[in-house]
Biotite code that builds the C-alpha atoms (Angstrom):
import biotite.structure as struc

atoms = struc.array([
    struc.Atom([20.415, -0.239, -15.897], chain_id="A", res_id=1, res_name="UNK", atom_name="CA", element="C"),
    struc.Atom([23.060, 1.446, -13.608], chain_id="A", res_id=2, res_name="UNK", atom_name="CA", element="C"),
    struc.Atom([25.216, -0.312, -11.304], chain_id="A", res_id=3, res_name="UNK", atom_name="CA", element="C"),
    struc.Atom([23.350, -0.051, -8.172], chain_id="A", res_id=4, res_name="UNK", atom_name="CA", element="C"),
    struc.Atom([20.202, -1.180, -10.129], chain_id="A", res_id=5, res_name="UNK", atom_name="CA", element="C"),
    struc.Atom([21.606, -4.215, -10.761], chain_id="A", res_id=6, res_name="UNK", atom_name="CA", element="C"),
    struc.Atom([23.356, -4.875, -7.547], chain_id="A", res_id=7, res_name="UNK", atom_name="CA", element="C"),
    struc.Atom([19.919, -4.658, -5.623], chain_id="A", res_id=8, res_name="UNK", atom_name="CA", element="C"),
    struc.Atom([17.823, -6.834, -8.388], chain_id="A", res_id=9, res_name="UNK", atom_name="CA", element="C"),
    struc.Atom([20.806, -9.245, -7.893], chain_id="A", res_id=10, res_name="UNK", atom_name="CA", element="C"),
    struc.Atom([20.189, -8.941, -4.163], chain_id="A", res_id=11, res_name="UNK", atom_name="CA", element="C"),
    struc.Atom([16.436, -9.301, -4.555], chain_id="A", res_id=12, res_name="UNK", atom_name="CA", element="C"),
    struc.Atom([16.914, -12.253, -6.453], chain_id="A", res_id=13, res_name="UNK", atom_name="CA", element="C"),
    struc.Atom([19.415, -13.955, -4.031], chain_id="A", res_id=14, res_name="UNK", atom_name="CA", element="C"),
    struc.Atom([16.621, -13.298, -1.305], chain_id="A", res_id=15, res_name="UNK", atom_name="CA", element="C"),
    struc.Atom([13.673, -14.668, -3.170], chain_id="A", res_id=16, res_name="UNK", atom_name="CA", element="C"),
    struc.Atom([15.336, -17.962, -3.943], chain_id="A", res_id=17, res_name="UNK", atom_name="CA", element="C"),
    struc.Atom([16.562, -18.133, -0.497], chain_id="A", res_id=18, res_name="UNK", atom_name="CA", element="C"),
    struc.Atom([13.430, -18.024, 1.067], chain_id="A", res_id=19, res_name="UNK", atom_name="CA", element="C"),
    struc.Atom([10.140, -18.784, -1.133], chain_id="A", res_id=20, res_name="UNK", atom_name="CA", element="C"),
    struc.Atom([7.443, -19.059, 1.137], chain_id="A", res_id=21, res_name="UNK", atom_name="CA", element="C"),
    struc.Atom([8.250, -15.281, 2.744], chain_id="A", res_id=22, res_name="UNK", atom_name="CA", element="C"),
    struc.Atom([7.824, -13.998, -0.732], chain_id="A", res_id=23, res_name="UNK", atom_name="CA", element="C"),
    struc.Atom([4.537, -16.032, -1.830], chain_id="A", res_id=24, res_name="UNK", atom_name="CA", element="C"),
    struc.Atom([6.621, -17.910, -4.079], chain_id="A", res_id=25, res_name="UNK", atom_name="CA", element="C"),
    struc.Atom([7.270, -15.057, -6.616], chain_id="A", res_id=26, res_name="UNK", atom_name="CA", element="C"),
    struc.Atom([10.562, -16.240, -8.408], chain_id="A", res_id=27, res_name="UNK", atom_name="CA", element="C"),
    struc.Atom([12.382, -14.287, -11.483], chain_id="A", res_id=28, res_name="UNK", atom_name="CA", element="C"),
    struc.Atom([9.277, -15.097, -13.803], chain_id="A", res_id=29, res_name="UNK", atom_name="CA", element="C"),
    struc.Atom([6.689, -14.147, -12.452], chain_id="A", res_id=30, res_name="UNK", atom_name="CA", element="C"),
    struc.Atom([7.904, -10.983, -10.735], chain_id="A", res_id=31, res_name="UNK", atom_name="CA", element="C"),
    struc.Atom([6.763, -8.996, -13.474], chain_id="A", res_id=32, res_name="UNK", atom_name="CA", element="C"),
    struc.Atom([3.571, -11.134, -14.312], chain_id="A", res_id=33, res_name="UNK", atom_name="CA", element="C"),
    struc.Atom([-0.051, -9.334, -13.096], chain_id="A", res_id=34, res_name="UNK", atom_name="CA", element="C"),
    struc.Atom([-1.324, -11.070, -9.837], chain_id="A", res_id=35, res_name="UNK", atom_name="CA", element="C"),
    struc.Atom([-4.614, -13.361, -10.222], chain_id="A", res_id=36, res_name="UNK", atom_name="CA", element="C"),
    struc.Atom([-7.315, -12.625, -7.349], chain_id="A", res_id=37, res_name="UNK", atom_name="CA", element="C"),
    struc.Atom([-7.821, -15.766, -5.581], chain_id="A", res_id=38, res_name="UNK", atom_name="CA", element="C"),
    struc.Atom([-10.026, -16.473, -2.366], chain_id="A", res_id=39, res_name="UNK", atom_name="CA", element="C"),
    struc.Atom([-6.877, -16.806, -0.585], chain_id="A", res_id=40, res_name="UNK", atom_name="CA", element="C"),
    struc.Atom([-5.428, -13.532, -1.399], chain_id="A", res_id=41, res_name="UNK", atom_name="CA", element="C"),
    struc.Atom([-6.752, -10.579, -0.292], chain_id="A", res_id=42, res_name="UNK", atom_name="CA", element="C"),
    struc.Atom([-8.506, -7.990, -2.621], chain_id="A", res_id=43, res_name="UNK", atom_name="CA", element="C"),
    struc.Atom([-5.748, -5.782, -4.080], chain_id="A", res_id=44, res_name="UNK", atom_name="CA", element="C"),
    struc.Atom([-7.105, -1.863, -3.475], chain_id="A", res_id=45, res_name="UNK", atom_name="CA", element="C"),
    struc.Atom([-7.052, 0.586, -6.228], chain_id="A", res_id=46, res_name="UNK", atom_name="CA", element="C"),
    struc.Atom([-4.624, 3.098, -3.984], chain_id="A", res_id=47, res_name="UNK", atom_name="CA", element="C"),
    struc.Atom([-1.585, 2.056, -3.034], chain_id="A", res_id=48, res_name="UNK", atom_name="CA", element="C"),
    struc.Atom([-1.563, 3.472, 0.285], chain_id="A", res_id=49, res_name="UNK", atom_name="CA", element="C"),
    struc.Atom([-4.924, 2.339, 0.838], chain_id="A", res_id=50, res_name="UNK", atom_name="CA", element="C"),
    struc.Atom([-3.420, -1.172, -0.001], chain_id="A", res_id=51, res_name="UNK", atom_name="CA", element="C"),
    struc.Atom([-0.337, -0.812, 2.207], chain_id="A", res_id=52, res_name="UNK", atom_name="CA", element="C"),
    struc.Atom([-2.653, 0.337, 5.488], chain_id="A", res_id=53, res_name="UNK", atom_name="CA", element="C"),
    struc.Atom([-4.519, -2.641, 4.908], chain_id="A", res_id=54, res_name="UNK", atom_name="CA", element="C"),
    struc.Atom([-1.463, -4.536, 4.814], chain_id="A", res_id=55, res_name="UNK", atom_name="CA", element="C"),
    struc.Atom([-0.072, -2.812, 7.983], chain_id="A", res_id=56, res_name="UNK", atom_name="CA", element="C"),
    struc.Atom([-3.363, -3.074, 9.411], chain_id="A", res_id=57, res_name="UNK", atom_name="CA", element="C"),
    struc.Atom([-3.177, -7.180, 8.950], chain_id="A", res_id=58, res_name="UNK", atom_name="CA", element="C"),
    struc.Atom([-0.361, -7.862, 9.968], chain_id="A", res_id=59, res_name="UNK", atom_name="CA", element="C"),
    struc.Atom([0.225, -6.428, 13.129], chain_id="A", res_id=60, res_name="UNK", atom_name="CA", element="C"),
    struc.Atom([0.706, -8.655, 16.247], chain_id="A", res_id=61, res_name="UNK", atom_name="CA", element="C"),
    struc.Atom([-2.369, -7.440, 18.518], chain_id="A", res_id=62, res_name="UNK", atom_name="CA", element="C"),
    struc.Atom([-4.689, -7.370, 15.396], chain_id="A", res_id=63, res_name="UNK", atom_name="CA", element="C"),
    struc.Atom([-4.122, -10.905, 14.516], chain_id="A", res_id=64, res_name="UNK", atom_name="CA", element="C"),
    struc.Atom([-4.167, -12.149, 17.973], chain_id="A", res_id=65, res_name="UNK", atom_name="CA", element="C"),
    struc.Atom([-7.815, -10.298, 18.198], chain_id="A", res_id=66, res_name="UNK", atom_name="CA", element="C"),
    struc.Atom([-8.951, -12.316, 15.081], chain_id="A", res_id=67, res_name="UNK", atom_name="CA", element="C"),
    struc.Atom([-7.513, -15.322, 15.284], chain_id="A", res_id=68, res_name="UNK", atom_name="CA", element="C"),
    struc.Atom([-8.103, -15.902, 19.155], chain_id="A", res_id=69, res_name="UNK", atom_name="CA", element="C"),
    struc.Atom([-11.587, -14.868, 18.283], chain_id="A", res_id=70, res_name="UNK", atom_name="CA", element="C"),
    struc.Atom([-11.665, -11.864, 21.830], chain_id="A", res_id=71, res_name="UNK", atom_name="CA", element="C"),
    struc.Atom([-13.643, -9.924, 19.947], chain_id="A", res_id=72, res_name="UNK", atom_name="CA", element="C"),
    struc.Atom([-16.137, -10.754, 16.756], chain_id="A", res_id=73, res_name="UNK", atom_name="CA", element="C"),
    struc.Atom([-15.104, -9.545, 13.136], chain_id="A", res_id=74, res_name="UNK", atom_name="CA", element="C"),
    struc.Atom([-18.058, -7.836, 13.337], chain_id="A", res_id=75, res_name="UNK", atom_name="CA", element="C"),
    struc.Atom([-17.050, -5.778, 16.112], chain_id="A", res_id=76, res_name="UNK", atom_name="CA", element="C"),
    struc.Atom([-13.276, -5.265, 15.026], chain_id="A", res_id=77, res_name="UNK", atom_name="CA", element="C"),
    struc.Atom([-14.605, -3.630, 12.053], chain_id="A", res_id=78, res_name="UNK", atom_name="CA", element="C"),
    struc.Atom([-16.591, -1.351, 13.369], chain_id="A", res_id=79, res_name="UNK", atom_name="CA", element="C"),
    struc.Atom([-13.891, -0.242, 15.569], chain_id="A", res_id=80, res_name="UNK", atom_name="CA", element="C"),
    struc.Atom([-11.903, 0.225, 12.805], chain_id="A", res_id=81, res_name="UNK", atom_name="CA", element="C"),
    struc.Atom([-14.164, 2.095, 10.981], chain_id="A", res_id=82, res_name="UNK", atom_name="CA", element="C"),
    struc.Atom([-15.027, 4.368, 13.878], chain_id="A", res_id=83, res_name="UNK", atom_name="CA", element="C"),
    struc.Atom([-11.544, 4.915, 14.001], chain_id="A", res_id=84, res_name="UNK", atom_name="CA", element="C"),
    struc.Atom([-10.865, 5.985, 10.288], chain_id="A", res_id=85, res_name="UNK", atom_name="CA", element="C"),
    struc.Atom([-14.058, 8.222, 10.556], chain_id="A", res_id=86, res_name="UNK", atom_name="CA", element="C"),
    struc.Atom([-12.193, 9.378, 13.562], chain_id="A", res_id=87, res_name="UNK", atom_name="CA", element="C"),
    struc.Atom([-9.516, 10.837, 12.308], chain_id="A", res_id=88, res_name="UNK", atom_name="CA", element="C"),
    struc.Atom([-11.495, 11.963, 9.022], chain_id="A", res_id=89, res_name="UNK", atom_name="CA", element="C"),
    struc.Atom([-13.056, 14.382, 11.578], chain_id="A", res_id=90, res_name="UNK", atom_name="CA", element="C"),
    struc.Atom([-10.203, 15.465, 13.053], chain_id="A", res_id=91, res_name="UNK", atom_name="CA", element="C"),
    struc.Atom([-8.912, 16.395, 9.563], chain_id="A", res_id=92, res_name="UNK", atom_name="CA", element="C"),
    struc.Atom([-11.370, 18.237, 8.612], chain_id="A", res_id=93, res_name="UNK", atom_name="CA", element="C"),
    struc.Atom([-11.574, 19.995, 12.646], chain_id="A", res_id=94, res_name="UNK", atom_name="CA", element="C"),
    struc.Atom([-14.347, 18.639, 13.878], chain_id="A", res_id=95, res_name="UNK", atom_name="CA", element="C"),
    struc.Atom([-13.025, 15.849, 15.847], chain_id="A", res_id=96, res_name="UNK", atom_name="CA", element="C"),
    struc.Atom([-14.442, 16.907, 19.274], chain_id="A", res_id=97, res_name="UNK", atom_name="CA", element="C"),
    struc.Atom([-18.307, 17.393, 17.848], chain_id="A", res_id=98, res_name="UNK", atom_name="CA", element="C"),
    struc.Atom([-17.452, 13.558, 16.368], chain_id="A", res_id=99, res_name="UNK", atom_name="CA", element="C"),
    struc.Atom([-15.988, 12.395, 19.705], chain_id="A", res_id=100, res_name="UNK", atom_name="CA", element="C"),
    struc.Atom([-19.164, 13.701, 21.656], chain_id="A", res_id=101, res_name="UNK", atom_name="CA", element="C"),
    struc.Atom([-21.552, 12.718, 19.350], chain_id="A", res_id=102, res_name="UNK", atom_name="CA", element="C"),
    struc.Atom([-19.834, 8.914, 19.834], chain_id="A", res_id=103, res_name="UNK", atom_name="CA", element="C"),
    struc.Atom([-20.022, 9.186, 23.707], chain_id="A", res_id=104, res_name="UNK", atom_name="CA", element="C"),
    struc.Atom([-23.982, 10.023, 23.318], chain_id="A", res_id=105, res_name="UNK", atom_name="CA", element="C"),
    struc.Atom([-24.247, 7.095, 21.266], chain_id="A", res_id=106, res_name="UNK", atom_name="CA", element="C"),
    struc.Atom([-22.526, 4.817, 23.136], chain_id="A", res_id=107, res_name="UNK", atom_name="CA", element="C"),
    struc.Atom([-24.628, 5.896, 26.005], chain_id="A", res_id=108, res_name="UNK", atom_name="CA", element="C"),
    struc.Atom([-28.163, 5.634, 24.386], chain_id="A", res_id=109, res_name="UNK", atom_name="CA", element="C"),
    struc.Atom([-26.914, 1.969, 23.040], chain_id="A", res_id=110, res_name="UNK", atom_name="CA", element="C"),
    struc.Atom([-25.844, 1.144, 26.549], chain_id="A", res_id=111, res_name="UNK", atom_name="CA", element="C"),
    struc.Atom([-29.199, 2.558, 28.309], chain_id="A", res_id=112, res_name="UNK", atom_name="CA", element="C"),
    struc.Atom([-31.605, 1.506, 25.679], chain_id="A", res_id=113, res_name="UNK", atom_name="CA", element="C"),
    struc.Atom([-30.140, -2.473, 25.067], chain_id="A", res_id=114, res_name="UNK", atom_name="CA", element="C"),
    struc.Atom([-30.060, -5.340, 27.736], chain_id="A", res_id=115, res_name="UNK", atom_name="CA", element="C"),
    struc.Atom([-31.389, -7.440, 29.297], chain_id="A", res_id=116, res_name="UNK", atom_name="CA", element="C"),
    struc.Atom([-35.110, -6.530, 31.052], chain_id="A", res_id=117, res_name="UNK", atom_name="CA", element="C"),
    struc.Atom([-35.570, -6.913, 34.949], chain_id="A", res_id=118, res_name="UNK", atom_name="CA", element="C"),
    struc.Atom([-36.526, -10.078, 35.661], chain_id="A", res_id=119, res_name="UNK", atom_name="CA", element="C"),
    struc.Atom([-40.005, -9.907, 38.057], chain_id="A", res_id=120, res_name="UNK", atom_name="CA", element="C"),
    struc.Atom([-39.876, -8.371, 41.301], chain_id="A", res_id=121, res_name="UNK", atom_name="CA", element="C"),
    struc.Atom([-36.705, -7.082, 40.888], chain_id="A", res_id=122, res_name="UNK", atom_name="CA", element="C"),
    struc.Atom([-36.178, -3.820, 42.427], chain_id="A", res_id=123, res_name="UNK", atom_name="CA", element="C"),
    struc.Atom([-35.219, -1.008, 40.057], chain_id="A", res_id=124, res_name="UNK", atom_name="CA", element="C"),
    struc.Atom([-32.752, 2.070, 41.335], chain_id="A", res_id=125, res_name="UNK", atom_name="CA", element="C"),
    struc.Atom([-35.095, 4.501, 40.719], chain_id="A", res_id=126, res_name="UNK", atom_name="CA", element="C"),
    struc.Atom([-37.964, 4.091, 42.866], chain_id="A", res_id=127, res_name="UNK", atom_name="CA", element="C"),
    struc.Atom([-40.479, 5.546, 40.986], chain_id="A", res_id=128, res_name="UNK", atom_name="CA", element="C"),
    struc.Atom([-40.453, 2.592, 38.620], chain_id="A", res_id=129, res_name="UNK", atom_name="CA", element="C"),
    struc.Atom([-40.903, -0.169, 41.511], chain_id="A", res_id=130, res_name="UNK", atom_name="CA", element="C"),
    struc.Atom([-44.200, -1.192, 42.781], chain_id="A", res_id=131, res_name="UNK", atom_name="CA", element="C"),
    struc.Atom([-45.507, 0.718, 45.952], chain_id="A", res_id=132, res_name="UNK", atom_name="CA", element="C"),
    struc.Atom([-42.298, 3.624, 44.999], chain_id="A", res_id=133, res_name="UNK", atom_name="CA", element="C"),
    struc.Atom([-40.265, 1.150, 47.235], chain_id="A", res_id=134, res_name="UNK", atom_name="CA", element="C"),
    struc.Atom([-36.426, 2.227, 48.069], chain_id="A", res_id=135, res_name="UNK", atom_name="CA", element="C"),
    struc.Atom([-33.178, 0.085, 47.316], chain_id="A", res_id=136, res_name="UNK", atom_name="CA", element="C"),
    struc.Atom([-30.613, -0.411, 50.618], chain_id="A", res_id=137, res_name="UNK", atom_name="CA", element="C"),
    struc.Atom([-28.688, 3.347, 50.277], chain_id="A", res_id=138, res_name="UNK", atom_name="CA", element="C"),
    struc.Atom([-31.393, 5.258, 48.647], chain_id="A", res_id=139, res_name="UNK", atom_name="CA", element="C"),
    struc.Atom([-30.325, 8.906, 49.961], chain_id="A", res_id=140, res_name="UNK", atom_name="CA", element="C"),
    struc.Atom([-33.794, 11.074, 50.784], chain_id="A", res_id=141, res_name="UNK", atom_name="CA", element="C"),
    struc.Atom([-35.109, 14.072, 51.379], chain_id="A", res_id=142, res_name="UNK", atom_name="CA", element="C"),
    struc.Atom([-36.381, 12.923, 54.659], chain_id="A", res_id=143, res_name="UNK", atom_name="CA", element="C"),
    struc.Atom([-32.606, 11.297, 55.459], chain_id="A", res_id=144, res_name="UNK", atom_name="CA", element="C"),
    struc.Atom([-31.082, 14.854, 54.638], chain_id="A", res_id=145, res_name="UNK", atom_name="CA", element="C"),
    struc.Atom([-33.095, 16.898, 56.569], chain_id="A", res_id=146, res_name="UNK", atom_name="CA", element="C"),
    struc.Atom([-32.913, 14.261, 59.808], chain_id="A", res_id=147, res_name="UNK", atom_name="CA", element="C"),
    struc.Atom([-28.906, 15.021, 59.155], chain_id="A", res_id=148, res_name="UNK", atom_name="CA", element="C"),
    struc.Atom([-29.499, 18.709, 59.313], chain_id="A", res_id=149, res_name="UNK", atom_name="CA", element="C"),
    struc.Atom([-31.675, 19.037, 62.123], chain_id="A", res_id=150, res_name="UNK", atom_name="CA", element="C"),
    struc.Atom([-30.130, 16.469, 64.319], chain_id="A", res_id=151, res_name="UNK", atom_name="CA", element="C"),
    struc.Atom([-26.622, 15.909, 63.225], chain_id="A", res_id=152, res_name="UNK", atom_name="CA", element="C"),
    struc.Atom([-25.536, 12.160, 61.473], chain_id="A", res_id=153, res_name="UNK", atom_name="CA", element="C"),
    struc.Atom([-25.916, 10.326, 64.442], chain_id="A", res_id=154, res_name="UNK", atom_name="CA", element="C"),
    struc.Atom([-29.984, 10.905, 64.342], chain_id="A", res_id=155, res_name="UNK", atom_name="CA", element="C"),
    struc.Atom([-28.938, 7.983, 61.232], chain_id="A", res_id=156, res_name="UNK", atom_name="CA", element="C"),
    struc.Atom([-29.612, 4.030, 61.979], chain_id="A", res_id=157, res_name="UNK", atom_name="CA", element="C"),
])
């Protein structure tokens, strides 16, 4: 082992005895020693870049406020995330705007499709779907536009 080897597995050492809990208690022994898969611990991933965005990924500030302050469900984080990662798959492979678009249109029929029904009698902005074609306060009409044209906007109540 050369000189600078030694120097920073000296320095390691100095650290890890230091300060145990920041290091997960790994001491001399057991720096070497293959890592058990506990509940606690998360799952250790196969790539080591994988492992180390996962890492990042958990222990950023805004992330763990999310979670832990419970803004948003888990549920919902992830499939952020995932949209995300598919995200920039597609923009890898060059096809990031067809992804992005596709996402708005989803996000749209989701939006349009899901909620919560009109309760009875309420009065839809369309009037075509309210009983008797009835108009909403503001409705702008054929009949409204040609009164403008033919006698100016004051012919308006």
């Amino acid at each position: 082992m050369s000189g600078i080897e030694q120097q920073l597995a000296e320095y390691r050492a100095r650290k890890r005895r230091e300060n145990p809990e920041k290091h997960h208690g790994i001491t001399d022994d057991t720096a070497n020693a293959p890592v058990a898969i506990t509940p606690t611990r998360p799952m250790i991933l196969p790539n080591r870049w994988i492992n180390n965005l996962y890492v990042y990924v958990e222990n950023t500030r805004l992330v763990r406020a999310i979670i832990n302050n419970n803004i948003i469900s888990n549920t919902t984080f992830l499939k952020v995330l995932l949209w995300l990662l598919l995200f920039a798959l597609f923009i890898h492979i060059e096809f990031g705007v067809i992804f992005f678009m596709l996402s708005i249109f989803y996000l749209m029929y989701i939006t349009m499709t899901v909620g919560i029904p009109r309760r009875y009698g309420e009065l839809s902005a369309y009037s075509v779907f309210n009983r008797d074609f009835e108009r909403i306060d503001g409705t702008f009409t054929a009949e409204q536009f040609e009164r403008e044209l033919l006698h100016g906007a004051g012919s308006i109540h």
